[in-house]
C-alpha positions in Angstrom: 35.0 55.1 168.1 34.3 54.6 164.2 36.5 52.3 162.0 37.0 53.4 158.8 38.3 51.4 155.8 41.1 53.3 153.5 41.2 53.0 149.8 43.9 54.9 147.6 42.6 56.9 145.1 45.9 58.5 144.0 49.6 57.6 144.8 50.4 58.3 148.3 54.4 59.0 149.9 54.9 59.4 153.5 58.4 60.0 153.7 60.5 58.4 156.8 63.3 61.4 156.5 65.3 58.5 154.9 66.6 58.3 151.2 68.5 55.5 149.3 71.3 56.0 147.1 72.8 53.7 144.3 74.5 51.6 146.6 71.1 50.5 148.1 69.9 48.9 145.3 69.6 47.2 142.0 67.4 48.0 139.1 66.5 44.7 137.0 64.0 44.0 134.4 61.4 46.6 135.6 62.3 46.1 139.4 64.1 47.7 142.0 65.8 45.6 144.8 66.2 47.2 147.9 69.9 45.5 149.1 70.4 43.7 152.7 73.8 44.1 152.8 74.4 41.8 155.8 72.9 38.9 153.3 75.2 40.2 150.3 78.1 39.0 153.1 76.2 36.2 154.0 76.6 35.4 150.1 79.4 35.5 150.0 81.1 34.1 152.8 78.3 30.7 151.9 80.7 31.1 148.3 83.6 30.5 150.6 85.0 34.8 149.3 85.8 36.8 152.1 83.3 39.7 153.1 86.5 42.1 152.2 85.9 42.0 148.6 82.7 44.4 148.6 84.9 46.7 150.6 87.6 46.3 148.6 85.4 47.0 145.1 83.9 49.5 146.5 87.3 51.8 147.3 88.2 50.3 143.9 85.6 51.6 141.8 84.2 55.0 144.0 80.9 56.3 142.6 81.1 54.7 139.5 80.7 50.8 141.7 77.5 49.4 140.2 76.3 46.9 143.0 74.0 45.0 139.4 77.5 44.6 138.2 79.0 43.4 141.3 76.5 40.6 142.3 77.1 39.5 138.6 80.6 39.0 138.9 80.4 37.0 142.0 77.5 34.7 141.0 74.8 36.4 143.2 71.3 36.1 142.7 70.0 39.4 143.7 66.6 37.8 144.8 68.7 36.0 148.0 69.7 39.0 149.1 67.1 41.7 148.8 64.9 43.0 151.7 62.4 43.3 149.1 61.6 44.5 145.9 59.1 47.0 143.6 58.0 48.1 140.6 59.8 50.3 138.6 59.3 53.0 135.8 62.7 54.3 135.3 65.8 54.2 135.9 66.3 56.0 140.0 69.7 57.5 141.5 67.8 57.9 144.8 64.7 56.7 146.2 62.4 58.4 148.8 61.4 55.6 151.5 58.1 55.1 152.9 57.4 55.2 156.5 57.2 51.9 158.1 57.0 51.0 161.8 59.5 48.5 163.5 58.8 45.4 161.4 59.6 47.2 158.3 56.0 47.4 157.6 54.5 50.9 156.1 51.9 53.1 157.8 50.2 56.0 157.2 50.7 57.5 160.7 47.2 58.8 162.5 49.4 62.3 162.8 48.7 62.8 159.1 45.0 61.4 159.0 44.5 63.6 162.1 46.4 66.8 160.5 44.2 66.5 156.9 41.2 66.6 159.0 42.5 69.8 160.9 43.4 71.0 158.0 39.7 70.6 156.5 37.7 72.0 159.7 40.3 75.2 159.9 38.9 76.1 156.0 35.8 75.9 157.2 35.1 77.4 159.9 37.5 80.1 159.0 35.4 80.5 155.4 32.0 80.0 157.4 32.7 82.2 160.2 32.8 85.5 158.9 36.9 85.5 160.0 37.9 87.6 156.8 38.9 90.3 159.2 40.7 88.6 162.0 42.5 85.7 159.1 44.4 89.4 157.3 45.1 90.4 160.9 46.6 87.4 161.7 48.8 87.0 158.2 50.0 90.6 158.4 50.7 90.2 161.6 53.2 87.5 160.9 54.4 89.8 158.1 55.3 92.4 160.4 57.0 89.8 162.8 59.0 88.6 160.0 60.0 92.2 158.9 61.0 93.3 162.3 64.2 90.6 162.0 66.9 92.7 160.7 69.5 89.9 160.9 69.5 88.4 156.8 70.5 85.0 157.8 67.9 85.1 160.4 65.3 86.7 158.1 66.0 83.8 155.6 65.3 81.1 158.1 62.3 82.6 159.6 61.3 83.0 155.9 61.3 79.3 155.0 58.9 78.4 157.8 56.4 81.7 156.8 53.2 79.3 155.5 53.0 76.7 158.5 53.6 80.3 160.8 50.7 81.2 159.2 48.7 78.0 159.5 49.8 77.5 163.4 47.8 81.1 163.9 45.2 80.4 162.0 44.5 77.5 163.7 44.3 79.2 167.1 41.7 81.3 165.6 39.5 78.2 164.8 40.5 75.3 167.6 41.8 77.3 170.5 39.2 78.4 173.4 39.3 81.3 175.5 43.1 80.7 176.3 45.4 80.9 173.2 47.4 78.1 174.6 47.3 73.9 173.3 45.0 72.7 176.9 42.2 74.6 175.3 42.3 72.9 172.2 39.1 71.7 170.9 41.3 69.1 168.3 42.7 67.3 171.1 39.5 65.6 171.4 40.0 63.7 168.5 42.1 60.7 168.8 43.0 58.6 165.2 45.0 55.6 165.1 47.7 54.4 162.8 46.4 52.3 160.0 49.3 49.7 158.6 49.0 48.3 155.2 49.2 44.6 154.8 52.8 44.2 153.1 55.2 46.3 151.0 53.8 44.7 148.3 51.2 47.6 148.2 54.3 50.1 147.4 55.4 50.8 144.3 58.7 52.9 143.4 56.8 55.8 141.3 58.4 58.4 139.4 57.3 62.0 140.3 58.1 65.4 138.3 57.5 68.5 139.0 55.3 70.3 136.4 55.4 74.0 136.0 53.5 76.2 133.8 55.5 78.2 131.3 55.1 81.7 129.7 53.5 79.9 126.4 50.5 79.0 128.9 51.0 74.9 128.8 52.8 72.5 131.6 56.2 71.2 131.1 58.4 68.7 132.9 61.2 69.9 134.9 64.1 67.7 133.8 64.9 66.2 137.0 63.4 63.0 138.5 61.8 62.2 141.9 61.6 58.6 143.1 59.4 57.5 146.1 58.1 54.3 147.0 54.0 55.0 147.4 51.0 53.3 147.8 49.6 52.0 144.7 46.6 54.0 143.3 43.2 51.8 143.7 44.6 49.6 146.8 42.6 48.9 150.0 45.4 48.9 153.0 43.7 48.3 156.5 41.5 50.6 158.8 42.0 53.6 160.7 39.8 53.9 164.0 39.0 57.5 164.8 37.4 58.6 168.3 35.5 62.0 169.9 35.8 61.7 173.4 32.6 62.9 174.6 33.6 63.8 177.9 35.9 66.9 176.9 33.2 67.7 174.2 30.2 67.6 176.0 31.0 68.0 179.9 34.3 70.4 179.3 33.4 72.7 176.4 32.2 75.7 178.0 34.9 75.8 180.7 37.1 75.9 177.7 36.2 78.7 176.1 33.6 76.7 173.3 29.6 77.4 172.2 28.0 74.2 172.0 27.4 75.5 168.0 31.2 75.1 167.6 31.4 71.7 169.4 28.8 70.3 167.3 29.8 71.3 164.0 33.3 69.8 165.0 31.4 66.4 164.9 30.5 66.5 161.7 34.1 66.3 160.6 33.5 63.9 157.5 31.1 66.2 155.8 33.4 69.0 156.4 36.7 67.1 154.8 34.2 66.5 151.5 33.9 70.2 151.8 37.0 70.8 151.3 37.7 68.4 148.7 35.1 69.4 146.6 36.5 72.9 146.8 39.9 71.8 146.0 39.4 69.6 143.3 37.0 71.8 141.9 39.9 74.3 141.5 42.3 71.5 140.5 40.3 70.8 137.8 39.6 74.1 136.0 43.6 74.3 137.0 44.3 71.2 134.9 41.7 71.9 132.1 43.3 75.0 131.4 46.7 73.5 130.9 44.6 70.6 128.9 45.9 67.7 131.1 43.0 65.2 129.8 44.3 62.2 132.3 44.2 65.0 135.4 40.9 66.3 134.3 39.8 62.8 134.0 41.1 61.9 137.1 39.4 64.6 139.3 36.1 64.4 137.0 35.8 61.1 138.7 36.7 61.8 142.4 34.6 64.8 142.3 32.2 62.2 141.0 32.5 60.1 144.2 31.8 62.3 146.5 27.5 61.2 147.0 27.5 59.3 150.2 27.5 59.9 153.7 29.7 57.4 155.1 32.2 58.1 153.2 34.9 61.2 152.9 38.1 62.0 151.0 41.4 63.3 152.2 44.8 64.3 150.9 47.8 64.2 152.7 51.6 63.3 152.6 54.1 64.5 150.2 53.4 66.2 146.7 49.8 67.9 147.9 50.8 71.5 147.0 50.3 75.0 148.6 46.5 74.7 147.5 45.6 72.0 149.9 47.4 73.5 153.1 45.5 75.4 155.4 46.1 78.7 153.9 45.9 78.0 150.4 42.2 77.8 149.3 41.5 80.6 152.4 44.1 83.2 150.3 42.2 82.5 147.1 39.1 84.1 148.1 41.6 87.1 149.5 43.7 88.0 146.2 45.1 91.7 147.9 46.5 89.6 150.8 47.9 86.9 148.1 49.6 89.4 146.4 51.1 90.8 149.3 52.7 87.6 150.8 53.6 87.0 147.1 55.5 89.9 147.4 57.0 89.8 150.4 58.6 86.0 150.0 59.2 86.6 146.6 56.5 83.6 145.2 56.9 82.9 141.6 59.0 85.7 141.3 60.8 85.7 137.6 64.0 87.8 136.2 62.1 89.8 133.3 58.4 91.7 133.4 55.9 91.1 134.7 58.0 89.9 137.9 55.2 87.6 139.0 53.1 85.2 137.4 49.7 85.5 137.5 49.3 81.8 137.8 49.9 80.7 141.7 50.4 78.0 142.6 52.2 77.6 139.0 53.7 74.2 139.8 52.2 71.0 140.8 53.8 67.4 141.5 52.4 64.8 139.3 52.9 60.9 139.3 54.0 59.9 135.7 54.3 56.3 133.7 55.4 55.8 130.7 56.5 59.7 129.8 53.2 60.7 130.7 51.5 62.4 133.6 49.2 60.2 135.3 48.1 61.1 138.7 48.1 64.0 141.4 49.5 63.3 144.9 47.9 62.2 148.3 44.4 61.3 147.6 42.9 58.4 150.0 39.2 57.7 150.8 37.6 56.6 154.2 34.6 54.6 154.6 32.9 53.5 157.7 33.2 50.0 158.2 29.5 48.9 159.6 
């Protein structure tokens, strides 16, 4: 088992399937409050006012209550009765929360360490396996499943879960053995453990827009807003311990279906995810460049810079990484027919007026902003081996 030490290169959001509207918090002087609203009664029962006036205000006032406005009027100090509080850029309706385990302290859940790394060893030894043939088997193969359905509503449902169909078989291709079935797979071998961050005072509530590139070739802002609490860029937040168990590796690999070449190259696992990120901030960059994004390029110059030593790897994962950096997206690069194809059939950057499709795919990418301007791509975190 190897400890590894995580650092946060970019701004990281692991959702918990939870979102917060307006009448979860407060916005003051740069901050966001996040409301306990068992201590707002607490409040005001101490104030000798029954708890009935919040309902009461509430029905009052509908969507236009302001809970700022509220705690004002009743002589609240909004530090008594928050479950904690961020930094804010902005001015949120609703707020994207961050995983967090029991105690209300966030994670980054071994699941999505774990799934970055799959994701990493399935690009390569898919792009150093000579498996052009059987990867364009595979994704047509899911095409033709998908055009069998002749039921629309089913056709649209299938439709919205086409890329991880994809990935799922694409992965059998690379982990499973001589059984195409999850005992004979090669990943289960590697066990990684939750690594918790230290308080919630390494979130932040950042403010993420979608940028899309337009017909006059530059980036521009959609004009909606995305609020997520994330892990602050630059921030050290615990260890993660990942383990090989030698036993299914070594004793079990040939009664599962494994050469020993396979096995081996699965250990090397860290130089792998490098790999991987080289390639995809490699194409990030030239991405960014072209769209003259100086903070991005800047950005990437220097990860792509830190990639040198050996203990060390990079990963992305969590919300905001992009098609790119799934486990299709890099592999379809290299395979523009079969892009063009699947582009075709789901109808990807599809516009109303010629040409119908634009040549830039991915065209969009989700980028942290301050201040107006955009400051930092998704999901980027660093492991180093702890000695």
């Amino acid at each position: 088992m190897t400890e590894y030490e995580i650092s946060v290169e970019s701004p990281v959001y692991i959702g918990s399937g939870d979102e917060l509207d307006s009448m979860d918090f407060v916005v003051q002087n740069g901050r966001v409050s996040i409301i306990s609203v068992d201590k707002v009664l607490a409040e005001l029962k101490n104030k000798g006012k029954s708890p009935l006036v919040l309902h009461d205000e509430i029905e009052q006032f509908g969507r236009n209550f302001d809970f700022g406005k509220f705690l004002y009027r009743h002589g609240i100090n909004v530090e008594k009765i928050s479950k904690y509080t961020l930094p804010c850029d902005g001015n949120p309706n609703k707020i994207g929360t961050f995983i967090k385990n029991a105690f209300g302290v966030p994670l980054i859940p071994g699941s999505s360490i774990k799934g970055a790394i799959r994701t990493a060893l399935t690009w390569y030894f898919l792009k150093n396996g000579n498996m052009e043939g059987e990867v364009e088997r595979t994704v047509r193969k899911v095409l033709g499943e998908l055009n069998r359905i002749r039921d629309n509503r089913e056709r649209r449902r299938a439709s919205q879960s086409w890329e991880r169909k994809i990935g799922q078989e694409l992965e059998k291709l690379v982990f499973y053995g001589k059984e195409k079935d999850p005992r004979f797979d090669v990943n289960k071998a590697m066990t990684v453990t939750d690594a918790s961050l230290e308080s919630v005072g390494l979130l932040e509530l950042a403010l993420c827009k979608i940028f899309t590139a337009t017909r006059e070739n530059r980036l521009a802002p959609k004009n909606f807003d995305i609020f997520v609490e994330a892990i602050k860029p630059n921030t050290q937040i615990g260890t993660t311990k990942i383990s090989l168990n030698s036993y299914f590796l070594e004793e079990k690999f040939s009664e599962l279906g494994f050469d020993r070449d396979r096995v081996e190259t699965f250990r090397e696992f860290p130089h792998i995810c490098n790999e991987f990120s080289k390639n995809l901030i490699e194409y990030e960059l030239d991405f960014f460049d072209k769209y003259g994004l100086s903070e991005l390029v800047m950005f990437y110059e220097r990860l792509l810079s830190s990639i040198t030593a050996d203990n060390e790897f990079l990963l992305r994962l969590g919300f905001g990484i992009g098609w790119i950096s799934t486990t299709i997206g890099l592999i379809l690069r290299d395979n523009p027919d079969l892009l063009k194809d699947i582009r075709r059939e789901f109808r990807l950057g599809r516009r109303r007026y010629q040409p119908y499709y634009v040549p830039e795919f991915p065209k969009t990418r989700k980028i942290i902003t301050e201040r107006g301007k955009p400051r930092f791509p998704m999901g980027w975190i660093c492991l180093r081996e702890v000695k």
